[in-house]
LUMDOVEX-991921 format. One record per residue: x, y, z of N, C-alpha, C in turn; residue in one letter. Coordinates in steps of 0.02 Angstrom, whole numbers, padded with zeros to 5 digits, always signed. Atoms other than C-alpha are relative to their C-alpha. Layout:
<rs>
XYZXYZXYZA...
</rs>
This chain:
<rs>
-00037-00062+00013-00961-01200+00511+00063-00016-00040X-00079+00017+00040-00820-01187+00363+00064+00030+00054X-00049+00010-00049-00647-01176+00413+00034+00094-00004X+00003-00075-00021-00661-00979+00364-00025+00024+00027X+00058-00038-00055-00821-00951+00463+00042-00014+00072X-00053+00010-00066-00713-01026+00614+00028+00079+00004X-00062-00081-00023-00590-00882+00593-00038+00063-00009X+00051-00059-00017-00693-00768+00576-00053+00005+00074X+00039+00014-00039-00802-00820+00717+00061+00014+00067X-00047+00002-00059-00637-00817+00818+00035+00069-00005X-00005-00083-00012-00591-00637+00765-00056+00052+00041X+00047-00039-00035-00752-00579+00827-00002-00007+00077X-00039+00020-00094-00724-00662+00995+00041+00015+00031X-00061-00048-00051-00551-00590+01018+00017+00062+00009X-00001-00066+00016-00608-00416+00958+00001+00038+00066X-00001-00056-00055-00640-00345+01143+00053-00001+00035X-00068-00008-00022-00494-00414+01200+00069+00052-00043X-00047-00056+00016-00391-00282+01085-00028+00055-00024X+00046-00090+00001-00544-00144+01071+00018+00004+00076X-00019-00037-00075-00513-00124+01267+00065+00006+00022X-00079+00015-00020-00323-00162+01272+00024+00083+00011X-00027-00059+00013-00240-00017+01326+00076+00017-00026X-00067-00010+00057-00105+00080+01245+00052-00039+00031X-00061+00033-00030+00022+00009+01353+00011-00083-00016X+00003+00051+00015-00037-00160+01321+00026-00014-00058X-00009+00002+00063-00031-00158+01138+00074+00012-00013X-00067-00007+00034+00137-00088+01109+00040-00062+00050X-00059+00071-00021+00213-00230+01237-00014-00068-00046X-00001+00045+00053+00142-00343+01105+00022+00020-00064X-00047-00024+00039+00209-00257+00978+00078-00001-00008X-00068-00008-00018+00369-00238+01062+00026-00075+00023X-00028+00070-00019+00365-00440+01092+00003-00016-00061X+00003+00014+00080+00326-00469+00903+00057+00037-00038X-00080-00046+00035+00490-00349+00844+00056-00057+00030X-00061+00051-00042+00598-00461+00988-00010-00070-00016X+00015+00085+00033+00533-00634+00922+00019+00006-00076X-00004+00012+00081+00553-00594+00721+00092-00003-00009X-00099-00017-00003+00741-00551+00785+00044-00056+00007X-00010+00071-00034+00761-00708+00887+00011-00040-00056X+00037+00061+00025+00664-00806+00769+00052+00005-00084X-00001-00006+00056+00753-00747+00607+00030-00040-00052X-00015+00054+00047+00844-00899+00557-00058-00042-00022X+00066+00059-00001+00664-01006+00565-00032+00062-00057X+00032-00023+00077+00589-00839+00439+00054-00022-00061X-00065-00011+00098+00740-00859+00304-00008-00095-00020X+00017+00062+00035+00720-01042+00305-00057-00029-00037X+00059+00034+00054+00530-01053+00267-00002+00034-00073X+00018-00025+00085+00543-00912+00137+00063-00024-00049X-00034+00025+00065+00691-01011+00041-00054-00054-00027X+00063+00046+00028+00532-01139+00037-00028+00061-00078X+00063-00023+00033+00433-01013-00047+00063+00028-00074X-00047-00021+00050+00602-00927-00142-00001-00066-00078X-00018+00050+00029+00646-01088-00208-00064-00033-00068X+00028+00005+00041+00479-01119-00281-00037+00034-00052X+00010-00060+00028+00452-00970-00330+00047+00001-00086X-00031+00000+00068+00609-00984-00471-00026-00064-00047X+00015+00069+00028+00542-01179-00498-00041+00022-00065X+00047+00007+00038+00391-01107-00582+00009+00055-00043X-00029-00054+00068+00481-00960-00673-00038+00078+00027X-00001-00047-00023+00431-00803-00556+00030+00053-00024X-00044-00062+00014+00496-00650-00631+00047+00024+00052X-00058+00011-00066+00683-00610-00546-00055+00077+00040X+00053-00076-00029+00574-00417-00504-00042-00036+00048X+00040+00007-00034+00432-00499-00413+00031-00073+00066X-00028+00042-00072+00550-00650-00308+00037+00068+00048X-00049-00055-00039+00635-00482-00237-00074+00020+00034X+00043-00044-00030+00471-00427-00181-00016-00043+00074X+00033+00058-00039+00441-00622-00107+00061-00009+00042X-00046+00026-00010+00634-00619-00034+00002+00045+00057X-00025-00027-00080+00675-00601+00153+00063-00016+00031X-00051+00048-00012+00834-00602+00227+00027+00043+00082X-00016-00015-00083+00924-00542+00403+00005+00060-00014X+00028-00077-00024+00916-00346+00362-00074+00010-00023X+00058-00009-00006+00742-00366+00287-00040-00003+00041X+00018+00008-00067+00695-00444+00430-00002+00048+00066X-00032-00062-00043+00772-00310+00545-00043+00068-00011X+00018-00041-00001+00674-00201+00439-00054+00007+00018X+00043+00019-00045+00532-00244+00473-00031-00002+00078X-00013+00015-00107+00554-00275+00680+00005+00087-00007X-00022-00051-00015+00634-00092+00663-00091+00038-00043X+00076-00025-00002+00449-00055+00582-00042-00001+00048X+00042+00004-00073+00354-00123+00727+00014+00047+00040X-00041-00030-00041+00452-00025+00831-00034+00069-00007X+00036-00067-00018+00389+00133+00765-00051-00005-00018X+00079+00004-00023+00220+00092+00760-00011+00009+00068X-00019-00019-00059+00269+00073+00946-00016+00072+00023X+00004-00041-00001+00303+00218+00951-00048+00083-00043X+00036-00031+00021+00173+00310+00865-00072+00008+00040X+00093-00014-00020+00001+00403+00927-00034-00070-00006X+00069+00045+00026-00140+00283+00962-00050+00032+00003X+00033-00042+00024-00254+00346+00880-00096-00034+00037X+00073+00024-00026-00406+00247+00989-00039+00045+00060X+00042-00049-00038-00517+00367+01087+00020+00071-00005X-00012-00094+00019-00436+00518+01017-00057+00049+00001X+00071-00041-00004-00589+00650+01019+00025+00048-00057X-00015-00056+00089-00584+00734+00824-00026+00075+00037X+00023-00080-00004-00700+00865+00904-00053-00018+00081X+00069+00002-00071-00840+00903+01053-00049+00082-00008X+00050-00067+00002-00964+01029+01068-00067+00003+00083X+00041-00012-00049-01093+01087+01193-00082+00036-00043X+00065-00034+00048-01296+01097+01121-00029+00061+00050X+00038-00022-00036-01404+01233+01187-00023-00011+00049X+00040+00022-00061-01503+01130+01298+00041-00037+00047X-00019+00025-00057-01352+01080+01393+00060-00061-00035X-00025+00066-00002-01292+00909+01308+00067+00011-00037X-00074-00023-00003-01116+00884+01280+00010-00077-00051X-00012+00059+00042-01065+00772+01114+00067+00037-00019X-00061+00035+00031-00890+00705+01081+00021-00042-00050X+00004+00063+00055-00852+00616+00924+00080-00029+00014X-00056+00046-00004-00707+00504+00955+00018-00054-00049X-00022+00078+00064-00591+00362+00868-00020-00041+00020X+00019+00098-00017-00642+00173+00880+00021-00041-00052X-00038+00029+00063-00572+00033+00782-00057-00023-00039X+00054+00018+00056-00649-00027+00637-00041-00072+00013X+00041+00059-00020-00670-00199+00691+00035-00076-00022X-00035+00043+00034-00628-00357+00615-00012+00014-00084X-00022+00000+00031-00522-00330+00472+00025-00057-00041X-00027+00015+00054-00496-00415+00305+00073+00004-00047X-00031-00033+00031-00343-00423+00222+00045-00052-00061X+00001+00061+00064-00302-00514+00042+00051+00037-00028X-00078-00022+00029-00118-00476-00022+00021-00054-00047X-00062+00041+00014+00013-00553-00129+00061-00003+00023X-00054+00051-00014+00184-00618-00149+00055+00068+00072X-00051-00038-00005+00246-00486-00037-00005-00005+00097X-00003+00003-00073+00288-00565+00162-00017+00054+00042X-00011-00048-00056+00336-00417+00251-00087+00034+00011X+00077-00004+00006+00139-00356+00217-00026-00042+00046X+00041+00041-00046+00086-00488+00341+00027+00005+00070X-00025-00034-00068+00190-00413+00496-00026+00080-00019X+00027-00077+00010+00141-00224+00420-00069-00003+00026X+00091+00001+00001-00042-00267+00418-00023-00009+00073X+00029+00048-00088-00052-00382+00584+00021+00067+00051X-00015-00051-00077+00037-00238+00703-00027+00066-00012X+00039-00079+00024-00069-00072+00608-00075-00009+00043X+00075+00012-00026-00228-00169+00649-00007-00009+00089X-00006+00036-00056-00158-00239+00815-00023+00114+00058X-00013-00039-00025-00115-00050+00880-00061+00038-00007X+00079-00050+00030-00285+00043+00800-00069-00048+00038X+00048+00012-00059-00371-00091+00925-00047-00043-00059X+00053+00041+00039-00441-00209+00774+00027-00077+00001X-00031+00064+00033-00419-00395+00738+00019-00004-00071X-00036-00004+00064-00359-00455+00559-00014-00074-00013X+00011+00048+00036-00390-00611+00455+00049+00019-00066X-00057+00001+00078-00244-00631+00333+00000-00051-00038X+00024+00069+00038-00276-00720+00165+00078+00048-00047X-00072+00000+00034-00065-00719+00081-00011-00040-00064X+00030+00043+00060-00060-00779-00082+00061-00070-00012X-00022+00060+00015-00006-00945-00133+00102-00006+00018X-00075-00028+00012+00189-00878-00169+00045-00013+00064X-00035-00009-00066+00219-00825+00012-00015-00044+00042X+00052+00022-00066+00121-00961+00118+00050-00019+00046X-00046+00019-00050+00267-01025+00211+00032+00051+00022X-00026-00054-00039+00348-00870+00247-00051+00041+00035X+00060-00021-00015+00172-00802+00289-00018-00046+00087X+00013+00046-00052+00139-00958+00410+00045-00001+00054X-00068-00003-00088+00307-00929+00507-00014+00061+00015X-00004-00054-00014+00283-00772+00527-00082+00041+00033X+00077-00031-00034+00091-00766+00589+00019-00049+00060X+00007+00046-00045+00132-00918+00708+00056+00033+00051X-00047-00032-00030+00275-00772+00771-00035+00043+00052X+00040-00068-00033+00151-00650+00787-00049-00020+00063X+00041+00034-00070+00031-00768+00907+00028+00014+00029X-00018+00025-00058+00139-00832+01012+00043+00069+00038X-00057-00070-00030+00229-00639+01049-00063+00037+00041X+00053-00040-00012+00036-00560+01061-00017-00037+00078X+00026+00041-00062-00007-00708+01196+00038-00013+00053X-00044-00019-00065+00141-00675+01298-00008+00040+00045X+00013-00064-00063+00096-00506+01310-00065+00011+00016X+00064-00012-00023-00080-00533+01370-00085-00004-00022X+00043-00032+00038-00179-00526+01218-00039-00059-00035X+00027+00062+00038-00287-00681+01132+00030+00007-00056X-00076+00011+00047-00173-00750+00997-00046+00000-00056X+00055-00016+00029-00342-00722+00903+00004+00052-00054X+00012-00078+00048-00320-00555+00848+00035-00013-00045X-00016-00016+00052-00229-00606+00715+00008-00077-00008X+00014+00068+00019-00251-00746+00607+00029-00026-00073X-00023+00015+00057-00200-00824+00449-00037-00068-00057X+00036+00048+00034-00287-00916+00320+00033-00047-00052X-00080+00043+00006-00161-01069+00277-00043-00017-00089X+00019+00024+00044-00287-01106+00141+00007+00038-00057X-00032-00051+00023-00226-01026-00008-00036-00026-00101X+00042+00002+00043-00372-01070-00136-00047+00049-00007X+00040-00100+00016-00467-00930-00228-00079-00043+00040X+00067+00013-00030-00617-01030-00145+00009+00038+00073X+00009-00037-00077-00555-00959+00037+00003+00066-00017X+00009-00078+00024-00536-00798-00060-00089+00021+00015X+00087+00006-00007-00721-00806-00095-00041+00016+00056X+00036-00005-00078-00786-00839+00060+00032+00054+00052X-00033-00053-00027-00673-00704+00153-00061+00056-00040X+00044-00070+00032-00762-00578+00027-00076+00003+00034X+00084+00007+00005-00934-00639+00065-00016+00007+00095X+00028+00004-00074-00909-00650+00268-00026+00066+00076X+00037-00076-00013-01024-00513+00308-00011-00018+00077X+00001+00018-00061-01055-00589+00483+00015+00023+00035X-00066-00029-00056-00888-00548+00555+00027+00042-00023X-00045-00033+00021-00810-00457+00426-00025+00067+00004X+00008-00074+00015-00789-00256+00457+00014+00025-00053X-00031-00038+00033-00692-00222+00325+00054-00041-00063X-00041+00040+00026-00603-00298+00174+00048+00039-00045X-00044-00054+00039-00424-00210+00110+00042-00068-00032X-00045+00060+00041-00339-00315-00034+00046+00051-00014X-00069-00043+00023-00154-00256-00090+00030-00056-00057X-00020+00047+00060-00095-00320-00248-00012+00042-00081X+00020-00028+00075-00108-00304-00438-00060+00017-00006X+00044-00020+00034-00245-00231-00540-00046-00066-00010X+00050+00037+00014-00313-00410-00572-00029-00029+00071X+00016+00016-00072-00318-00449-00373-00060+00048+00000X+00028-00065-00013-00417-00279-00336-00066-00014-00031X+00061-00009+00035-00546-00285-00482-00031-00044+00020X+00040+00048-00032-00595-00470-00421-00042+00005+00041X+00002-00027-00069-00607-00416-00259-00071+00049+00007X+00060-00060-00017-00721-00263-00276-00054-00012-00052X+00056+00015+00052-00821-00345-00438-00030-00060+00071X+00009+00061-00031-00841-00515-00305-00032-00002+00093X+00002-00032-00096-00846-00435-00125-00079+00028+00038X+00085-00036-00027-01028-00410-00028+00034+00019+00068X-00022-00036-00058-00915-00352+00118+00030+00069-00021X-00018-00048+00024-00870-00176+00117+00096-00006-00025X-00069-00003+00027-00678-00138+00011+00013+00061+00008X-00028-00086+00003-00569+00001+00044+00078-00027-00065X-00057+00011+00060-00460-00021-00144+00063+00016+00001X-00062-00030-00028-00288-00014-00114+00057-00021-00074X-00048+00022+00039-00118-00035-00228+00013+00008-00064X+00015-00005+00070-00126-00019-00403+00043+00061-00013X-00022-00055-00004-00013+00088-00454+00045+00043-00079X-00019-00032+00062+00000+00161-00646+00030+00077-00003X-00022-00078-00022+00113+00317-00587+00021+00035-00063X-00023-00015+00066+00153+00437-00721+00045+00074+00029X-00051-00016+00004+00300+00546-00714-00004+00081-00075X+00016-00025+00051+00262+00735-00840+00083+00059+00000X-00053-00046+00006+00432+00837-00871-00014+00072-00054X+00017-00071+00039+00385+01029-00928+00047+00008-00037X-00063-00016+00030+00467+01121-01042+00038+00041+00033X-00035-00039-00031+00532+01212-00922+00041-00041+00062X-00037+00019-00050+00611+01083-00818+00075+00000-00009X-00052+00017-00029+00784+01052-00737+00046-00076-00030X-00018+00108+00025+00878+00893-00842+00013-00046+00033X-00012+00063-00039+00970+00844-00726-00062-00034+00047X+00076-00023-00043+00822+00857-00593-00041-00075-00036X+00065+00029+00009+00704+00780-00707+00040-00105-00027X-00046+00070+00001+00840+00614-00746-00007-00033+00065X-00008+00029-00062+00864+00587-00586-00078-00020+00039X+00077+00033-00030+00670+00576-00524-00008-00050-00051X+00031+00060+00038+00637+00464-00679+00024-00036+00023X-00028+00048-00028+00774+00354-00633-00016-00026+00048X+00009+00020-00065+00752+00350-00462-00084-00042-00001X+00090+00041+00004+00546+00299-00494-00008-00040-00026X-00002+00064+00059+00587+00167-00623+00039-00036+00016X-00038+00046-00010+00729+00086-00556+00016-00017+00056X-00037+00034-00065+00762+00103-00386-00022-00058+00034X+00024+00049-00032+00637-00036-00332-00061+00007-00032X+00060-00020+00044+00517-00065-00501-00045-00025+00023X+00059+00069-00027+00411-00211-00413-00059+00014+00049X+00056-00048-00043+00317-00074-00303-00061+00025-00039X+00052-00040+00057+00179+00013-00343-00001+00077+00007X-00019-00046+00024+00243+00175-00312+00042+00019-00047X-00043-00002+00052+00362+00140-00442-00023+00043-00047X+00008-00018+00052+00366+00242-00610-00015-00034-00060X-00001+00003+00068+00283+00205-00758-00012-00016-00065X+00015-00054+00052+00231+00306-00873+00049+00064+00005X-00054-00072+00005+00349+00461-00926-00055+00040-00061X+00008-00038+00045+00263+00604-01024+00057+00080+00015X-00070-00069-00020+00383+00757-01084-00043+00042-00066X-00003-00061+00039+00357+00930-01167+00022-00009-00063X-00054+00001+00052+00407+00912-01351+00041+00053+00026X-00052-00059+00012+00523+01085-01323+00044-00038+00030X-00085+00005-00047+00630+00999-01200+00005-00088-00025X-00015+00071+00002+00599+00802-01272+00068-00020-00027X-00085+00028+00046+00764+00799-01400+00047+00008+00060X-00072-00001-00056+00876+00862-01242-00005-00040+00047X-00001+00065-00044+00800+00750-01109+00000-00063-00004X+00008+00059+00016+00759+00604-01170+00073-00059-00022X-00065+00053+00025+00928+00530-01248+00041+00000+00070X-00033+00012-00055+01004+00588-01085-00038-00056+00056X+00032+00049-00025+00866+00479-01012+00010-00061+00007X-00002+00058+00038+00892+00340-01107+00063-00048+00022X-00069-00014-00043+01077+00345-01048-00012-00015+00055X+00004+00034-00091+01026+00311-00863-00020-00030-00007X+00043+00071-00002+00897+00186-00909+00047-00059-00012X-00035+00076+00022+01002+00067-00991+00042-00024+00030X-00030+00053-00068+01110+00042-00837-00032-00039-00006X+00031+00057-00003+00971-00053-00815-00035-00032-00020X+00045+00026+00066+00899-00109-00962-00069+00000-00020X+00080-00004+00015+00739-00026-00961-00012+00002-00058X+00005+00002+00061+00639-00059-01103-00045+00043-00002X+00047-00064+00015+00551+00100-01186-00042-00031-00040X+00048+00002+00043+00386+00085-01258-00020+00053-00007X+00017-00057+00030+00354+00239-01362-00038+00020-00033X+00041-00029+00057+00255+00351-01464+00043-00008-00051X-00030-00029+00069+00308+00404-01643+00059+00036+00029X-00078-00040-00027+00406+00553-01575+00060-00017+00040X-00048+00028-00060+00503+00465-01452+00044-00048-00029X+00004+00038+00057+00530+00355-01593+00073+00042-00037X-00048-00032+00035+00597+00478-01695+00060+00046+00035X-00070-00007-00035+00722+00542-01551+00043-00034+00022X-00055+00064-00026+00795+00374-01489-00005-00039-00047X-00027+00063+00055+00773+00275-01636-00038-00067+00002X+00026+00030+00010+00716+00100-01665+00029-00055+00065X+00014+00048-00069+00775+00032-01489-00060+00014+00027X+00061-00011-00067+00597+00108-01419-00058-00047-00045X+00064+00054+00015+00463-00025-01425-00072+00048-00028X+00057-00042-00003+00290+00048-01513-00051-00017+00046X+00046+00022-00055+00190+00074-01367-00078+00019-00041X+00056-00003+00027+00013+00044-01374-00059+00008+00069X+00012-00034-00025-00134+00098-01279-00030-00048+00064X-00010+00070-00084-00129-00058-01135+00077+00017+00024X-00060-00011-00029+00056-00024-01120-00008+00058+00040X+00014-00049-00032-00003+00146-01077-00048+00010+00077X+00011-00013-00058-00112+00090-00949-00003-00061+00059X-00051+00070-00042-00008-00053-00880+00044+00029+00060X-00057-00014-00085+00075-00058-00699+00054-00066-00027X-00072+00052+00007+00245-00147-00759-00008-00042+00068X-00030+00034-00058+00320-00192-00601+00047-00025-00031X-00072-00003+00043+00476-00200-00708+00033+00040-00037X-00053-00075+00018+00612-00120-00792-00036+00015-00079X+00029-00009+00060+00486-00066-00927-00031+00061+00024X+00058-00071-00016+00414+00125-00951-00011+00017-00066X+00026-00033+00030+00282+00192-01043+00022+00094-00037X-00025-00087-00004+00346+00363-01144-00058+00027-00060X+00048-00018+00063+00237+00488-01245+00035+00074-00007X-00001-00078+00007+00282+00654-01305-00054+00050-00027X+00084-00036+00013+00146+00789-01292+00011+00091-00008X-00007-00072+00003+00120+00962-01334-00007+00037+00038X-00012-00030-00048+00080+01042-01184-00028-00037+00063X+00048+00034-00069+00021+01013-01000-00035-00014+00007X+00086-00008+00022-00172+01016-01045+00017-00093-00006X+00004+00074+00037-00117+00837-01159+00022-00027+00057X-00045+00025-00056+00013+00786-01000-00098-00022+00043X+00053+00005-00052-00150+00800-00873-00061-00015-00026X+00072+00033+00035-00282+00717-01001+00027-00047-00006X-00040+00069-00001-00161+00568-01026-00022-00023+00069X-00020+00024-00071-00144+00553-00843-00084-00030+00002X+00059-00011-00031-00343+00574-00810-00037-00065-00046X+00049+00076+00051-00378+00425-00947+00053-00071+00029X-00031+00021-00007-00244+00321-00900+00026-00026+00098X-00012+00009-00065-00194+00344-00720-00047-00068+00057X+00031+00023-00058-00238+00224-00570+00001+00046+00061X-00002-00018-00084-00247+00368-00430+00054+00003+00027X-00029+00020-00036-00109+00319-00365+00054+00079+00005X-00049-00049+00017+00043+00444-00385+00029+00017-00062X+00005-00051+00052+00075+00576-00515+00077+00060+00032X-00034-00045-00014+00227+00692-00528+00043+00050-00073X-00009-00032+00078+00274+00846-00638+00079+00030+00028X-00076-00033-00007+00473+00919-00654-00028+00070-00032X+00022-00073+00054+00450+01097-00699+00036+00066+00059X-00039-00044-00043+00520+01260-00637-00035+00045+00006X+00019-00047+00023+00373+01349-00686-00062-00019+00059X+00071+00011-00068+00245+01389-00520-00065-00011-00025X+00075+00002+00012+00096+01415-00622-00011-00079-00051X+00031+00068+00032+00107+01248-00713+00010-00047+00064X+00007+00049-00077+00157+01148-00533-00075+00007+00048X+00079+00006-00026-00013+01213-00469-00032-00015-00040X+00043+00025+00042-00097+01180-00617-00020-00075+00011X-00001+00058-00026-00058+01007-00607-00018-00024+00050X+00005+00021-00056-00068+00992-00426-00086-00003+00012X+00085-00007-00002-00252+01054-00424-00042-00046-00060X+00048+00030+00033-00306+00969-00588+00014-00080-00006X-00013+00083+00014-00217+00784-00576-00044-00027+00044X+00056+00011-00057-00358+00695-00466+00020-00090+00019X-00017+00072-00017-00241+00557-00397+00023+00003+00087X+00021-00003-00085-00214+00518-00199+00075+00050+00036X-00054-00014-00006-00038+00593-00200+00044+00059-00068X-00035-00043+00052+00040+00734-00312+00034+00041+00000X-00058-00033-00006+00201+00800-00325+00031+00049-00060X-00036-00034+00049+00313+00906-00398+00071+00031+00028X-00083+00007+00017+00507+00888-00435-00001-00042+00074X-00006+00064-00054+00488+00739-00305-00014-00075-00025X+00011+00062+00033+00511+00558-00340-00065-00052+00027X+00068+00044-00033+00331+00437-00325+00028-00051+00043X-00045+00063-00036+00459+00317-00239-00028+00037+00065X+00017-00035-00090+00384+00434-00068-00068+00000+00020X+00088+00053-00017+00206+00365-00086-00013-00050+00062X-00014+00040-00052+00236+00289+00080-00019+00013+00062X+00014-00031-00039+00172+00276+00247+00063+00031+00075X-00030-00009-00029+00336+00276+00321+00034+00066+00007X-00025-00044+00042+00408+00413+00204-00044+00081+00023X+00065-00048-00012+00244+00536+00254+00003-00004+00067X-00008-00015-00061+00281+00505+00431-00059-00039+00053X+00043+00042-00032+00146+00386+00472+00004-00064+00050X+00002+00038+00004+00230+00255+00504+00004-00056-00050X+00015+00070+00050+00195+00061+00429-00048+00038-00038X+00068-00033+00036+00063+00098+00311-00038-00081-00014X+00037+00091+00019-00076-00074+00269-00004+00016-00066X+00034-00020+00090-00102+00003+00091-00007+00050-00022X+00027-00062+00047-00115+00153-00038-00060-00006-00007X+00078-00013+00028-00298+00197-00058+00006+00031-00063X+00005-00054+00065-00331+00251-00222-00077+00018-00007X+00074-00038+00009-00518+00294-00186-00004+00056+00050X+00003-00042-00048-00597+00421-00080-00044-00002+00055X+00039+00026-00066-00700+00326+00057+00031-00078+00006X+00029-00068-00067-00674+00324+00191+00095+00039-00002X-00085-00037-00012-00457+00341+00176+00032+00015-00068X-00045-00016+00064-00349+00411+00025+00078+00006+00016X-00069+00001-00009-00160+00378+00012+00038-00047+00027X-00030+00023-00057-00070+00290+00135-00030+00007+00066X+00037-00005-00034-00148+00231+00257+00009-00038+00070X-00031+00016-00065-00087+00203+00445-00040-00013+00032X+00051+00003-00042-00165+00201+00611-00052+00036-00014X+00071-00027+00009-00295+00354+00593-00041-00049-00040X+00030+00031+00039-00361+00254+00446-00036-00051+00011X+00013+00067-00026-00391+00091+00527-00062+00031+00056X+00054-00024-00045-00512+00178+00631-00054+00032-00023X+00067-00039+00019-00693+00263+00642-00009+00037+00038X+00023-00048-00062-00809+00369+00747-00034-00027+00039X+00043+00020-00049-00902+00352+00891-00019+00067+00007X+00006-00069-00036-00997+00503+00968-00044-00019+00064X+00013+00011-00071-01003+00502+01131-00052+00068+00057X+00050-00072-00017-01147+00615+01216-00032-00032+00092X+00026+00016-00067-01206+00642+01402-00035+00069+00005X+00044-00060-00022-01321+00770+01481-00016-00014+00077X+00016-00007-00065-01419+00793+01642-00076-00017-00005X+00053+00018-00010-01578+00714+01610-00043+00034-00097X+00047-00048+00082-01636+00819+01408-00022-00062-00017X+00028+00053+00040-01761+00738+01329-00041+00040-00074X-00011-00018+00049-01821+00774+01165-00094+00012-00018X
</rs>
């Protein structure tokens, strides 16, 4: 047996110990795993200066070491995540519905967890306490494969999560970590139909496509996130400044981040320079059409039609100027990853337009994509954005992590 069939072999073994755990159980492991990351938090900041450190060695973009960087309120934030997972519905034996047949028999369809869980991320730690306590609480195990970047902050921080779970009762099983951090244990994770229920990767566009071109275990596609940003001619300036900004700069390295910007020619000459103006606080670089061109001049890069359907993850946005909403919501529909979509406008019948015809997992209007979140939506942690539509779309918490059962009894019916 390889040294992934092991872990796998050992998720399946510790699965009944947290499919039968009850609620009470679970959140005191939860609630030991928040009080150990607290304890413990000088032993996380030291392994991830390991990973920091080599992270700049090999020339990491400064955007993506912020994604890989943990420190005593990240940490905190985190713990203060567990916490309300804690405190959130468990969503295991919930009953969606019940009914009563004619002849008497009485069916309940109920939640159940999914099972043993898959889960293939990058450079981004905190994802390996999000993931481990979503699955822990929804009553599943977890097999975590971290990518190369994070492995030491990954490894302190799963060897946290044991020893907190096995305090409070639970086989230190349910959650695991795969130290091996070769696309060969990738591989074999995809392929381990055996044990594996379920495989959710979070990461770039080139993680994902691997993944679901490479994977004979089922994938629920998560992350990816080419958001695009459409300002009417009827929007609000300030309004529509302030959402760009806020989606492009406040934290570009996400994937709810902004960007793509399309605008109304009528309102592009007045918004745009004022745009331009907030960007360069922070030195976003514009890649433009012609028109955009001919309103800011020869600082905007000529964008081209990969820039257009590029997820930065930096201070870089896509701009186009279009003639009406129709062009705005055919851009999006060639271009878009699903992910989040948002229009500025003052005008009701173009905010439903949009809303009904953009066909992405999240769509707003005069709201910033920075709220693509499961915390933000009220879920809670979230393990991942879905950008498909089986079996979860969006953000995706406890319900998600779960399935059905239908549960049926009678008095003897036979058929």
């Amino acid at each position: 047996m390889t040294y992934v069939e092991t872990l796998g072999a050992n998720a399946k073994a510790a699965l009944r110990s947290i499919m039968t755990a009850g609620t009470m159980k679970k959140n005191n492991a939860l609630n030991a795993i928040a009080d150990k990351l607290i304890e413990r938090t000088d032993e996380i900041i030291a392994a991830n200066k390991k990973d920091l450190d080599a992270a700049a060695a090999n020339g990491m973009p400064v955007t993506m070491q912020d994604r890989l960087k943990l420190d005593a309120d990240r940490i905190k934030g985190i713990a203060d995540g567990v916490r309300t997972v804690v405190q959130a519905a468990d969503p295991v034996g919930a009953v969606d519905s019940g009914m009563v047949r004619p002849n008497g028999m009485k069916i309940y369809k109920t939640r159940v967890p999914l099972g043993v869980i898959g889960m293939i991320f990058e450079s981004r730690p905190n994802v390996t306490v999000d993931a481990a306590v979503l699955c822990l609480k929804s009553g599943n195990t977890v097999i975590l494969k971290g990518g190369k970047e994070a492995i030491n902050s990954n490894k302190c921080l799963c060897d946290i999560m044991r020893d907190a779970v096995e305090t409070a009762g639970l086989e230190k099983n349910v959650v695991q970590l795969i130290e091996d951090t070769s696309r060969e244990a990738a591989n074999e994770l995809m392929r381990l139909n055996q044990y594996l229920d379920v495989l959710i990767p979070r990461g770039g566009r080139g993680l994902i496509k691997a993944i679901v071109e490479n994977a004979t275990v089922p994938v629920i596609e998560t992350g990816t996130g080419n958001c695009h940003a459409y300002i009417d001619d009827s929007a609000d300036i300030d309004m529509a400044v302030d959402i760009v900004d806020n989606g492009k700069t406040q934290r570009p390295s996400v994937c709810n981040a902004l960007e793509s910007l399309l605008v109304h020619k009528d309102i592009a000459s007045k918004v745009l320079p004022v745009l331009k103006e907030r960007l360069d606080k922070h030195n976003v670089e514009i890649r433009g059409c012609k028109r955009t061109k001919e309103i800011l001049g020869d600082c905007v890069v000529d964008a081209t039609d990969e820039d257009y359907a590029t997820e930065f993850l930096d201070y870089i946005i896509s701009v186009k100027v279009v003639d009406s909403i129709e062009e705005a919501i055919e851009h999006i529909g060639k271009y878009s990853t699903g992910h989040s979509e948002v229009i500025i406008t003052n005008s009701f019948k173009n905010a439903e337009k949009f809303q009904h015809e953009v066909d992405s997992a999240a769509v707003y209007v005069n709201v910033s994509t920075r709220f693509t979140d499961g915390g933000e939506f009220g879920l809670g942690a979230e393990i991942g954005i879905s950008t498909q539509r089986l079996h979860a779309r969006g953000p995706m918490g406890l319900n998600e992590l779960t399935t059905v059962k239908y549960l049926i009894s009678g008095n003897g019916q036979i058929r």
